[in-house]
One Martini backbone bead per residue (centre of mass of N, CA, C, O) as a GRO file, in nm:
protein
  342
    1UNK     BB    1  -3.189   4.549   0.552
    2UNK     BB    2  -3.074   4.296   0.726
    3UNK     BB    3  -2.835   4.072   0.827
    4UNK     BB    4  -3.031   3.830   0.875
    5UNK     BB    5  -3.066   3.827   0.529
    6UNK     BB    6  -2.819   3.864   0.417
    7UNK     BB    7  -2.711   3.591   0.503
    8UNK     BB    8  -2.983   3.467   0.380
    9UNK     BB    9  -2.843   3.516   0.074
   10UNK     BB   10  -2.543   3.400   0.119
   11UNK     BB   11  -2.666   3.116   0.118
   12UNK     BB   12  -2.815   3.094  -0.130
   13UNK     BB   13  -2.612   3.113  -0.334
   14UNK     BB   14  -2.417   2.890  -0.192
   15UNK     BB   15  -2.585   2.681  -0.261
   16UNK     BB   16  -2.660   2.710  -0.580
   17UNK     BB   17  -2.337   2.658  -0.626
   18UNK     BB   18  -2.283   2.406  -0.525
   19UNK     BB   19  -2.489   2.251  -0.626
   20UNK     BB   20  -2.325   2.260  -0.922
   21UNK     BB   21  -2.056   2.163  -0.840
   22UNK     BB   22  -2.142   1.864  -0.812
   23UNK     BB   23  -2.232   1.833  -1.115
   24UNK     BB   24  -1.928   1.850  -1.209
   25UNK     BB   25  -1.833   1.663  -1.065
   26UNK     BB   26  -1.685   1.315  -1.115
   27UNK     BB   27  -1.810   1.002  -1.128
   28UNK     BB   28  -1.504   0.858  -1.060
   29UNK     BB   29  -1.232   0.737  -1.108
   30UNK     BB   30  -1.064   0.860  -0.845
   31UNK     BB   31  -1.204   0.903  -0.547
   32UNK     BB   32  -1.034   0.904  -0.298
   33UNK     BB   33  -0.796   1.044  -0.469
   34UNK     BB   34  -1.024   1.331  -0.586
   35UNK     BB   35  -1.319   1.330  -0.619
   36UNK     BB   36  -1.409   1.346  -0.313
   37UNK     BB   37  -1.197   1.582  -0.236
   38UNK     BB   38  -1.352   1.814  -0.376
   39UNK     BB   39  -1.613   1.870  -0.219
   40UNK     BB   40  -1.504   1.921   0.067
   41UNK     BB   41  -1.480   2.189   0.086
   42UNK     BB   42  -1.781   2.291  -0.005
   43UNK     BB   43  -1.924   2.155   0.206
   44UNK     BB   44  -1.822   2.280   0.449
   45UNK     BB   45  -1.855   2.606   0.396
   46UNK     BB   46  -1.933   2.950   0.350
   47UNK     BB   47  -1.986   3.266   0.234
   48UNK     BB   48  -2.066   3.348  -0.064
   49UNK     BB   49  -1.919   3.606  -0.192
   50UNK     BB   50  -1.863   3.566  -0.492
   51UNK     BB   51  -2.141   3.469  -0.624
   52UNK     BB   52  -2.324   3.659  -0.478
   53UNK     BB   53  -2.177   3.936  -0.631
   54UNK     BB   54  -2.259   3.825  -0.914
   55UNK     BB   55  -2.574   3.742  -0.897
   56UNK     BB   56  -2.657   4.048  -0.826
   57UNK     BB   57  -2.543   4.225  -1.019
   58UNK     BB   58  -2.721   4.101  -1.211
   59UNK     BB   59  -2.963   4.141  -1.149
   60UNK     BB   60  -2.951   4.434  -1.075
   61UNK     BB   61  -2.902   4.416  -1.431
   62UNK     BB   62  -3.137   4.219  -1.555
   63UNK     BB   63  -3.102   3.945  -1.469
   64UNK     BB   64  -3.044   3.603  -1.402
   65UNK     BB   65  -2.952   3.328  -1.202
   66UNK     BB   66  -2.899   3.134  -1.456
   67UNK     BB   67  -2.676   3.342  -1.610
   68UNK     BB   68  -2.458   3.326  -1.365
   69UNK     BB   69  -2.400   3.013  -1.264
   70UNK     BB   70  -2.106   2.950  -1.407
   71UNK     BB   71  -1.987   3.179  -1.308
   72UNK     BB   72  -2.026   3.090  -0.983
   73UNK     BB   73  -1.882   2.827  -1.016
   74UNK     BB   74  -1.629   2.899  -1.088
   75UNK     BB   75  -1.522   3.095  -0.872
   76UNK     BB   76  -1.580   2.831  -0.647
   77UNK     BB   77  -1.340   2.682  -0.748
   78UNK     BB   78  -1.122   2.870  -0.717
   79UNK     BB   79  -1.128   2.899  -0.463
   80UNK     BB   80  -1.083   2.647  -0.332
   81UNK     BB   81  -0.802   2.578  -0.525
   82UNK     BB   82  -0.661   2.824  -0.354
   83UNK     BB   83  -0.713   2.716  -0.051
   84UNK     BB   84  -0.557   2.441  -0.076
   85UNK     BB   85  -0.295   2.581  -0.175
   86UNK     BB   86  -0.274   2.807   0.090
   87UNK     BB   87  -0.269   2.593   0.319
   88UNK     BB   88   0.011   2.495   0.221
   89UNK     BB   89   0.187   2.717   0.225
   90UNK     BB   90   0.132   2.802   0.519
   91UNK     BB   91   0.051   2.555   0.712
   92UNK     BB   92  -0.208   2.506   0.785
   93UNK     BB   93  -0.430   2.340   1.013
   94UNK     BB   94  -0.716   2.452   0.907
   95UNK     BB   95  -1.061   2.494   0.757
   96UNK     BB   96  -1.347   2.537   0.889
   97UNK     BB   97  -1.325   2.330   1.133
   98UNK     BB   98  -1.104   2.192   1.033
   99UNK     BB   99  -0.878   2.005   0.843
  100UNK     BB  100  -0.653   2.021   0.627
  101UNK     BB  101  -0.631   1.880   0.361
  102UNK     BB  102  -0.288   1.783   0.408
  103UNK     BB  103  -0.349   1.706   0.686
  104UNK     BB  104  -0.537   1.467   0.543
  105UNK     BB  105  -0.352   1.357   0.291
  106UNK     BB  106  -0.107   1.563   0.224
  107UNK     BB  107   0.042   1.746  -0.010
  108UNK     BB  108   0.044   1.564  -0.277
  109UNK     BB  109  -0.293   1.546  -0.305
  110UNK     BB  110  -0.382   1.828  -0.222
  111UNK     BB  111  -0.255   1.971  -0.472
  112UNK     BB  112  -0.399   1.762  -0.707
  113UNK     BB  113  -0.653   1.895  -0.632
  114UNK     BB  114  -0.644   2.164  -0.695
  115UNK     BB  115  -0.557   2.114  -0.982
  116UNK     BB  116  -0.837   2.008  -1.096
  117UNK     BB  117  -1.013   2.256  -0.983
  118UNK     BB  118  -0.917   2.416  -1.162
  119UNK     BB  119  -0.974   2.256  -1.430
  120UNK     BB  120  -1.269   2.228  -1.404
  121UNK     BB  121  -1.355   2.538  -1.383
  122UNK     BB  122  -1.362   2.597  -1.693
  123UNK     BB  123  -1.630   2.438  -1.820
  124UNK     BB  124  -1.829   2.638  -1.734
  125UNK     BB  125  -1.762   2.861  -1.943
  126UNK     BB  126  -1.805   2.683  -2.173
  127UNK     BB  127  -2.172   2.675  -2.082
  128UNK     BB  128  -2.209   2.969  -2.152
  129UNK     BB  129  -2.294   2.947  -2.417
  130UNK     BB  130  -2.599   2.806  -2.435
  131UNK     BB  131  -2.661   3.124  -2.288
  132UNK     BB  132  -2.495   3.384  -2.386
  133UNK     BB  133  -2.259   3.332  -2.607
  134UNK     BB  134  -1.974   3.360  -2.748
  135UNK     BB  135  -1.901   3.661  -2.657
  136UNK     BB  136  -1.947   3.650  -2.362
  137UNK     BB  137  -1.801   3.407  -2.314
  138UNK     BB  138  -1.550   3.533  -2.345
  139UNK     BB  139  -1.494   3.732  -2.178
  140UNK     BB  140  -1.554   3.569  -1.927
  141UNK     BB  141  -1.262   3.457  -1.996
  142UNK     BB  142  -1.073   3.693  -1.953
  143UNK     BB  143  -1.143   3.759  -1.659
  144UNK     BB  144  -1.054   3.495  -1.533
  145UNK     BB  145  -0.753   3.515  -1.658
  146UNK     BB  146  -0.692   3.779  -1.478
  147UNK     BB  147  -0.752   3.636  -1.196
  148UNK     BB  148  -0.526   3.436  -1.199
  149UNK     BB  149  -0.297   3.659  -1.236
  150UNK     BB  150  -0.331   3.828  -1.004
  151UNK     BB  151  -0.324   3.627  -0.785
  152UNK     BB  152  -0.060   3.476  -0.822
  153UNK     BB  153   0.089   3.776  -0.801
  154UNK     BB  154  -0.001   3.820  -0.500
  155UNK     BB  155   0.100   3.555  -0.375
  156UNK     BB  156   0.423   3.589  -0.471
  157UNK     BB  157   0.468   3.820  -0.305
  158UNK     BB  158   0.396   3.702  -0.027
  159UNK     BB  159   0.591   3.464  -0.034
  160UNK     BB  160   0.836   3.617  -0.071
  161UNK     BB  161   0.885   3.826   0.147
  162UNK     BB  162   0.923   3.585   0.343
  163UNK     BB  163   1.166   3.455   0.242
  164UNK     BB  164   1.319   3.727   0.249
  165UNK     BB  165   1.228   3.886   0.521
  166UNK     BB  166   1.067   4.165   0.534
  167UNK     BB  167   1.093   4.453   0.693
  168UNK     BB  168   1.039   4.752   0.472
  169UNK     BB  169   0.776   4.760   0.437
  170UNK     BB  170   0.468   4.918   0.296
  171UNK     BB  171   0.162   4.982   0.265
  172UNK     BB  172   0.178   4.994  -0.038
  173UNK     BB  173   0.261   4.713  -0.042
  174UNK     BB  174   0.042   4.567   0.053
  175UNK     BB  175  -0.204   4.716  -0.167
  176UNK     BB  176  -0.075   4.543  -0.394
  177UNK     BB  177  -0.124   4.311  -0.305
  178UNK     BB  178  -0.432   4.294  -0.271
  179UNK     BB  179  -0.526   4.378  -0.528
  180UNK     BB  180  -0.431   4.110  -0.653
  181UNK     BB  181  -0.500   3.858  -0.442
  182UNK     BB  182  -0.801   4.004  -0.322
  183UNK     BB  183  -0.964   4.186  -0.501
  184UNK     BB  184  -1.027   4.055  -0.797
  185UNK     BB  185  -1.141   3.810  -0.693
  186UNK     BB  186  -1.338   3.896  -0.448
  187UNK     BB  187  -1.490   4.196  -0.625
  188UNK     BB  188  -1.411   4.263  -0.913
  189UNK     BB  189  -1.486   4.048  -1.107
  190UNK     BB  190  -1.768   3.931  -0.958
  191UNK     BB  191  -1.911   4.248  -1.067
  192UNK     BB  192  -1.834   4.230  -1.362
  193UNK     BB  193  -1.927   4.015  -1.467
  194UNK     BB  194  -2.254   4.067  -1.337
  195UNK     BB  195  -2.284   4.315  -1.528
  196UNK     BB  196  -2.204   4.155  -1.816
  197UNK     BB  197  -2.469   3.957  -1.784
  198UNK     BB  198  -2.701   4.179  -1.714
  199UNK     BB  199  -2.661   4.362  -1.987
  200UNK     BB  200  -2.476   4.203  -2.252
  201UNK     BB  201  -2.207   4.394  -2.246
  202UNK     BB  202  -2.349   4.681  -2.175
  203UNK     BB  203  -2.049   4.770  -2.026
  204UNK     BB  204  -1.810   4.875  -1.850
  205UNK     BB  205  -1.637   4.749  -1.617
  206UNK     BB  206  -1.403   4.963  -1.527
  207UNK     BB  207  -1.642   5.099  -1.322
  208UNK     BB  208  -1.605   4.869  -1.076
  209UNK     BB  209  -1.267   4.925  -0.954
  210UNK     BB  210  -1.316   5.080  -0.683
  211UNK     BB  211  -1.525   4.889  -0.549
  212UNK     BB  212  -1.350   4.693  -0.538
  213UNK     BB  213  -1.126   4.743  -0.404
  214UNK     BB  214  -1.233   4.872  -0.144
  215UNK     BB  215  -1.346   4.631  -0.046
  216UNK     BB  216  -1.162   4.416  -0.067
  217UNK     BB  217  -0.967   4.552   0.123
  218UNK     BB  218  -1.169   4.564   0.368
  219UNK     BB  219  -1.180   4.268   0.366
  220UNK     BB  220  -0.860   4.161   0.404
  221UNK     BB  221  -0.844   4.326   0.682
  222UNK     BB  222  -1.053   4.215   0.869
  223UNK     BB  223  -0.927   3.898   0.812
  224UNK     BB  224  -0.676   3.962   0.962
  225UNK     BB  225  -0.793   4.041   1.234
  226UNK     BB  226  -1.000   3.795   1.259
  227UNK     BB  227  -0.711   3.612   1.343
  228UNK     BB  228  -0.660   3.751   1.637
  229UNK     BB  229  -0.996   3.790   1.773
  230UNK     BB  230  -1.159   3.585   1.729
  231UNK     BB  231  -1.342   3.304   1.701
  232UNK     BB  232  -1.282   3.001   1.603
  233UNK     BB  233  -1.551   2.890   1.501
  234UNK     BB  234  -1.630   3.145   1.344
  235UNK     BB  235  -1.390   3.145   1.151
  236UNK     BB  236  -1.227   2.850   1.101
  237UNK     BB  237  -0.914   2.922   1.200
  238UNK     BB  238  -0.638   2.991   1.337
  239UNK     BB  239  -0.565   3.174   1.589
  240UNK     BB  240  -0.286   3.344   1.463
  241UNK     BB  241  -0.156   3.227   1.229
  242UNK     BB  242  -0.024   3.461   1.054
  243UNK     BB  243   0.198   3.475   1.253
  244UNK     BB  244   0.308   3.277   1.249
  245UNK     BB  245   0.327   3.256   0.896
  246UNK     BB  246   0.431   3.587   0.841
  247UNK     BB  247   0.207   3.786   0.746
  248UNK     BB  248   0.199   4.069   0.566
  249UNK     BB  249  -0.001   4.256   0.723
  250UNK     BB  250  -0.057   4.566   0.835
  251UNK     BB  251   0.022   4.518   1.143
  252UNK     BB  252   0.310   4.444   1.091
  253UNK     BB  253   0.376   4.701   0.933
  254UNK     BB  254   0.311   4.886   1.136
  255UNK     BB  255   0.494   4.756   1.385
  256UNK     BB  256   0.762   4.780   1.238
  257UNK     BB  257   0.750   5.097   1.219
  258UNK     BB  258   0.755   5.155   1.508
  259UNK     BB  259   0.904   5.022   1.678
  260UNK     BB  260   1.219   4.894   1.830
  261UNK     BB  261   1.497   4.768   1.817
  262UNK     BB  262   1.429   4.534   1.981
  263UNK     BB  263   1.165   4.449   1.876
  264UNK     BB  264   1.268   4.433   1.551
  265UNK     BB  265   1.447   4.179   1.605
  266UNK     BB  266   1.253   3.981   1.728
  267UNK     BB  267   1.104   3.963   1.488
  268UNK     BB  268   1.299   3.888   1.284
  269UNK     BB  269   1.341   3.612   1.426
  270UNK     BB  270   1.107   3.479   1.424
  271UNK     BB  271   1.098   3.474   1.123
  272UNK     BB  272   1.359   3.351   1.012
  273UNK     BB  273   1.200   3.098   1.110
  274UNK     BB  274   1.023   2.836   1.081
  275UNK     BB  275   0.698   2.718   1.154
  276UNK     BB  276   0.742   2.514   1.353
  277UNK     BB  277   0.955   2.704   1.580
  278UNK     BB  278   0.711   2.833   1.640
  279UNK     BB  279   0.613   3.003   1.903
  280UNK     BB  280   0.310   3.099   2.080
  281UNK     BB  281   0.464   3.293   2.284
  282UNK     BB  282   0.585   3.475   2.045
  283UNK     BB  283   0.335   3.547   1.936
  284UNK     BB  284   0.210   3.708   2.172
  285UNK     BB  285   0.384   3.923   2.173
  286UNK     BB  286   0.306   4.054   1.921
  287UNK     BB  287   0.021   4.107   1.977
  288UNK     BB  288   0.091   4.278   2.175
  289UNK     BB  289   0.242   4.500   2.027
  290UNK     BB  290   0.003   4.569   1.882
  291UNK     BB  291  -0.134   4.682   2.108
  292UNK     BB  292   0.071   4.874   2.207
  293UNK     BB  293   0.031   5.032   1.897
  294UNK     BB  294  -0.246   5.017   1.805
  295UNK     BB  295  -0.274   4.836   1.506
  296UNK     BB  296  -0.530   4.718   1.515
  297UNK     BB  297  -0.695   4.967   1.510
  298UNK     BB  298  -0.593   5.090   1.275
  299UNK     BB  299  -0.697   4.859   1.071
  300UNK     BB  300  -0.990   4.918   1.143
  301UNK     BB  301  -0.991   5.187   1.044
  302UNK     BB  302  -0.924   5.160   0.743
  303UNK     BB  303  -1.156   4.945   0.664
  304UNK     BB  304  -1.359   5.197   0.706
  305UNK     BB  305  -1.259   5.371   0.510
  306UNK     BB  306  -1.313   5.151   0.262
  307UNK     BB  307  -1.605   5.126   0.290
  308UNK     BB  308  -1.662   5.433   0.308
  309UNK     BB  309  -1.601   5.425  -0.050
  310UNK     BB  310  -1.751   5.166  -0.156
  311UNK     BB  311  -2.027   5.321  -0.088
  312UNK     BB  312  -1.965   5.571  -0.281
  313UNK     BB  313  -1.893   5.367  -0.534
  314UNK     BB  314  -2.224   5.258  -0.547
  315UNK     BB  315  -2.388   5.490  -0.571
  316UNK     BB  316  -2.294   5.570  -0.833
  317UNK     BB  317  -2.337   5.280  -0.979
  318UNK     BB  318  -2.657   5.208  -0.851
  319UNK     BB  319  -2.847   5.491  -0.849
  320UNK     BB  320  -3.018   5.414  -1.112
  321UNK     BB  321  -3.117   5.173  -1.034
  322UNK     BB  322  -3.378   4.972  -0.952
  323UNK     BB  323  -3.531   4.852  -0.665
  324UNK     BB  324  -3.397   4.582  -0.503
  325UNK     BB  325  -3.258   4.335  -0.322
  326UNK     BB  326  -2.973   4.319  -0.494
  327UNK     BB  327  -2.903   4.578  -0.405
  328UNK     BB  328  -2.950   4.571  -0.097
  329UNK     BB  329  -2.726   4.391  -0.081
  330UNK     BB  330  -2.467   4.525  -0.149
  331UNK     BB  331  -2.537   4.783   0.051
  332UNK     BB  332  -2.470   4.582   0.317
  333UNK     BB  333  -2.235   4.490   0.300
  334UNK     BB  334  -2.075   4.722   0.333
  335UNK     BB  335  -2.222   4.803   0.585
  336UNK     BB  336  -2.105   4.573   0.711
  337UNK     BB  337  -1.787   4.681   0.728
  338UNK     BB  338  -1.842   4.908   0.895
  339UNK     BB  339  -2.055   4.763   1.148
  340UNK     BB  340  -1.879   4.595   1.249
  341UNK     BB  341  -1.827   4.346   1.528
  342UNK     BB  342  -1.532   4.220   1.678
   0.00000   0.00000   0.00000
């Protein structure tokens, strides 16, 4: 399987997420401030990387995808309301090429719109039992339910760290942060969903935990790296925006670890300030300080460490498996997070 393949992979599954999302938002009033702005976001694009992972372990587990579908449509749900929330919380000014939410709303009616999809979320779980029966509709409920919780305490690390500025992190520290706010839902939960719907329950999912997790930060390593390197256009958020928002991502705890004292007071001295006084010129001497101590470079080298932990944990669980197409679409992801070409 090549590239351009996997990612017409992940537009398919994203599309079909999508069709299914459309159908949950409610045609009535308030539709100005609410749900018309619920579709906005899933309209922008994304990658499908949710859907597509819960999806495809499905099928590869001999399920089908109709199977998957509302449970690849919660997953999708709560992914925008939690980056409606999310860029809210950061200030950023962008999501996908356009304007953030609250940018365009207000902060208030974006955050309200955030609560009722995730709200809206819960009703395709519900959806689930017509297919899949009481007992599986009930685990996938729990699942879902440990999802919002390991997110939302990985959340509150990160956004904790910035208030107190925290300046004394270590790897480790960071490495819990993502297993929680980014492993558990970006590929922890929607690998374990996907096999526990393509099995019928007959599979411990705790076996894909490792698997997901190494993704996963290999996943949110990556994206860290590219905010500060990418094309703006193919990113769809502002360069560089993690600097300005103070975000503990790999580079700056790399970075402060390194450091000299003079460099590190000016660190503290920008992080200590609102976000709207950071100015970009200061941002850019910390990316040079990034380059200058090779912290982009160590972070890009981590992320290949985990994709190809990742690899070899999908092997062990995957190789048993008959050759699908889902098969293969798993293994190049991964495989393309080794090969990724910054």
């Amino acid at each position: 399987m090549n590239t351009l393949l996997m990612k017409d992979m992940l537009k398919e599954y994203g599309e079909y997420t999508l069709s299914g999302i459309h159908q949950f938002i409610p045609n009535k009033e308030p539709k100005e401030y609410l749900y018309n702005l619920m579709h906005d976001y899933p309209n922008r694009g994304g990658k499908g990387f949710r859907p597509g992972l819960c999806i495809a372990t499905c099928k590869a587990f001999g399920g089908k995808t109709e199977d998957a579908k509302f449970s690849a449509i919660t997953l999708e749900l709560l992914h925008n309301a939690f980056i409606i929330h999310d860029d809210v919380e950061d200030e950023s000014y962008n999501r996908r090429n356009k304007p953030s939410m609250h940018q365009m709303t207000g902060k208030a009616i974006a955050i309200n719109v955030g609560d009722a999809m995730n709200a809206l979320g819960l009703y395709p779980l519900f959806k689930n039992k017509l297919r899949l029966g009481e007992k599986l509709t009930e685990t996938i409920f729990l699942e879902i339910q440990h999802l919002v919780t390991e997110s939302t305490e990985g959340q509150a690390l990160e956004l904790g760290w910035r208030l107190d500025n925290r300046s004394d992190l270590k790897e480790e520290d960071y490495f819990r942060m993502v297993l929680k706010k980014t492993c558990w839902y970006t590929c922890m939960h929607p690998i374990r969903i996907g096999a526990i719907i393509g099995t019928k329950g007959y599979i411990n999912p705790e076996k894909f935990d490792r698997l997901g997790y190494f993704m996963g930060a290999a996943f949110q390593i990556q994206d860290d790296v590219l905010n500060l390197i990418a094309d703006e256009k193919k990113y769809g958020k502002e360069i560089g925006g993690d600097i300005i928002e103070g975000k503990r991502t790999l580079m700056l705890i790399n970075l402060m670890e390194k450091a000299n004292h003079k460099e590190l007071a000016f660190l503290k001295t920008f992080l200590s300030i609102s976000i709207p006084e950071r100015t970009d010129l200061d941002a850019r001497k910390i990316f040079d300080l990034m380059k200058k101590y090779e912290a982009i470079d160590y972070a890009i080298e981590t992320s290949k460490y985990f994709a190809g932990a990742a690899l070899k944990e999908f092997y062990t669980n995957f190789s048993p498996l008959p050759d699908s197409t889902e098969k293969a679409f798993l293994e190049h992801i991964i495989l393309y997070m080794i090969d990724r070409n910054y």
